[in-house]
C-alpha angles and dihedrals in degrees: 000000000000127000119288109257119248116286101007113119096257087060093052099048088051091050088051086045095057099034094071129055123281132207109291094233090075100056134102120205095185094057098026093231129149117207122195102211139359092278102060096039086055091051089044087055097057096039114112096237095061091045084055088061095038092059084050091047090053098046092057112013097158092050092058098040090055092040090058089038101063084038088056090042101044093052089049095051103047091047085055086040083057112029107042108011118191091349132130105250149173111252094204086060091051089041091057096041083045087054094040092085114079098218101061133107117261123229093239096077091044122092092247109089091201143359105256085063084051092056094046085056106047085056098048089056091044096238090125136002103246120188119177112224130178086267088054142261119345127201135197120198113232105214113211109155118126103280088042092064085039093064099043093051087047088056098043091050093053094045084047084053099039083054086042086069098039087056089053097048090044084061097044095049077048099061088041089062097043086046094049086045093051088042097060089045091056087053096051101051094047090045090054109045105180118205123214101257101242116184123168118242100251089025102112105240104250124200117201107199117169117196120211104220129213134256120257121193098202101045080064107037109017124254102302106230086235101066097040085077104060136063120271086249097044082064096043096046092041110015092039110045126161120260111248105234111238104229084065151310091266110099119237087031115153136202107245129238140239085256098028074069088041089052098040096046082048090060104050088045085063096040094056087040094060103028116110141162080242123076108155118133132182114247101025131116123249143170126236107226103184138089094200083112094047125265097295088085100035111125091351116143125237148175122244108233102171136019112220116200085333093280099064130059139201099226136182117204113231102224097039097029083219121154129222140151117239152177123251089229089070088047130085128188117258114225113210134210120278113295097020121135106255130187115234091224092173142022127033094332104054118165093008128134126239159153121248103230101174139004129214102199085183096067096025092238135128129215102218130185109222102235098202143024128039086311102058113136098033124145113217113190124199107021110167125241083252098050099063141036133189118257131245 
């Protein structure tokens, strides 16, 4: 049966039919040749032209599968690049707009068998974050053309300034603190002059103390006919009351100095500087949480190794020596024990290194002594859990 001529009805519906996409089954990549049914796929298989192909294919098979591969790659990546950008998305949607055009290489003729085992790849090569969910496998892109790095260096250079001055202030406010302390050393000793004691040998030894004595109320006016009547402790406890201090009903309670502010607004600078919904830091200890990989890792320790776009982590588990990649959402921080060197992972030290010196276990908080920088020796007291982990 020849061709349908231009124009008539049974050349418009083949030009429909092969205008949209067919099964992929009947579909050679070799050739590029779509079939419609069974039929024709079997003709096209024992024609001399496909055979042709087939004797290439087999002279060089891992040429062509590579060469399908990165095709196949390539055109998956640039529409992700495009469409969604740095966005969190569903690889199965990218996957059916990808295979929407007619022209693209199918994943059959690819070395990845599905793709579940593309995506694993693509994150093992760090191409893309991948993370599997109950609706399937998600991917992130991870831009790194030219502008993309600018700006990140950009970034990193303005938070390393922005830590520069706090350095420099640090050191000022600390000058200010050892001058004020000298200051009021100067004042006491000149304040309390002690003499050499000098005594005669048969001059008698002499010791004027003098006794302040205390005030009596009723030496002075009189006992009042109010209080006769009640018990000594009656007037101690009602009559005699101590006076409330007026920087607060907690005792031991001090006014606060001009510095003690300065010292105090330059914390919480710091604090709202470093703190960030990320804490995760290479070569500390944490613990995995979650039960998303079965019961074998549940509440098992492990060492970061890597740190992966600043809220996932390349671990290895301390009792397996097994290696995964995680989430900090299914990590938690590891106290140690007193006097063990600790990672300030939050808050206005963030990334220094300390001692834990003491642990409230009330208000679920640590004193720590930073160990390195302008600020070693420090005692900072009430650093939260969260805010610190054990290093490795």
């Amino acid at each position: 049966m020849g061709r349908a001529e231009a124009g008539t009805p049974k050349y418009l519906a083949n030009k429909m039919k092969a205008k949209g996409l067919q099964k992929l089954r009947w579909y050679c990549q070799m050739c590029e040749k779509q079939c419609r049914d069974e039929n024709g796929f079997k003709c096209h298989t024992m024609s001399e032209s496909h055979q042709r192909q087939l004797l290439l294919f087999a002279d060089a098979p891992g040429k062509f599968l590579h060469s399908f591969s990165k095709e196949f790659s390539d055109g998956y990546m640039e529409l992700l690049r495009r469409r969604f950008g740095t966005k969190r998305t569903n690889a199965n949607k990218i996957y059916q707009e990808y295979i929407a055009h007619k022209e693209h290489i199918h994943m059959n003729a690819t070395r990845w068998l599905t793709l579940s085992d593309y995506v694993k790849w693509l994150g093992r090569t760090g191409q893309v974050v991948a993370d599997e969910t109950e609706k399937g496998w998600f991917v992130t892109y991870i831009d790194r053309s030219p502008e993309a790095m600018e700006r990140q260096s950009k970034a990193d250079r303005k938070e390393k300034m922005e830590k520069d001055d706090e350095e420099r202030m640090t050191d000022f406010i600390e000058k200010q603190i050892k001058k004020a302390k000298a200051k009021e050393g100067d004042e006491d000793s000149e304040q309390e002059k002690f003499t050499e004691l000098k005594r005669e040998e048969n001059e008698p030894l002499k010791l004027d103390i003098r006794l302040e004595k205390k005030f009596q109320p009723d030496m002075v006016l009189g006992k009042s006919a109010l209080t006769a009547k009640r018990s000594s402790s009656e007037v101690d406890e009602k009559v005699f009351k101590k006076p409330k201090s007026v920087y607060g009903d907690r005792e031991g309670s001090q006014p606060r100095s001009a510095l003690g502010e300065i010292i105090k607004q330059e914390e919480a600078k710091k604090e709202r500087a470093n703190r960030k919904d990320y804490w995760l830091h290479k070569d500390i200890v944490v613990k995995f949480i979650s039960k998303s990989m079965g019961d074998k890792f549940f509440k098992q320790k492990a060492v970061v190794q890597e740190v992966v776009e600043r809220y996932q982590a390349k671990i290895k588990f301390l009792d397996s020596g097994e290696k995964v990649k995680v989430d900090q959402a299914h990590l938690e921080t590891v106290i140690p024990a007193l006097d063990k060197p600790v990672m300030v992972v939050n808050g206005a030290y963030r990334g220094s290194e300390a001692l834990l010196r003491k642990l409230n276990e009330r208000k679920f908080s640590v004193s720590i002594e930073i160990l390195h920088g302008p600020l070693k020796g420090r005692i900072v007291e009430n650093v939260q859990y969260e805010d610190i982990s054990k290093l490795a």
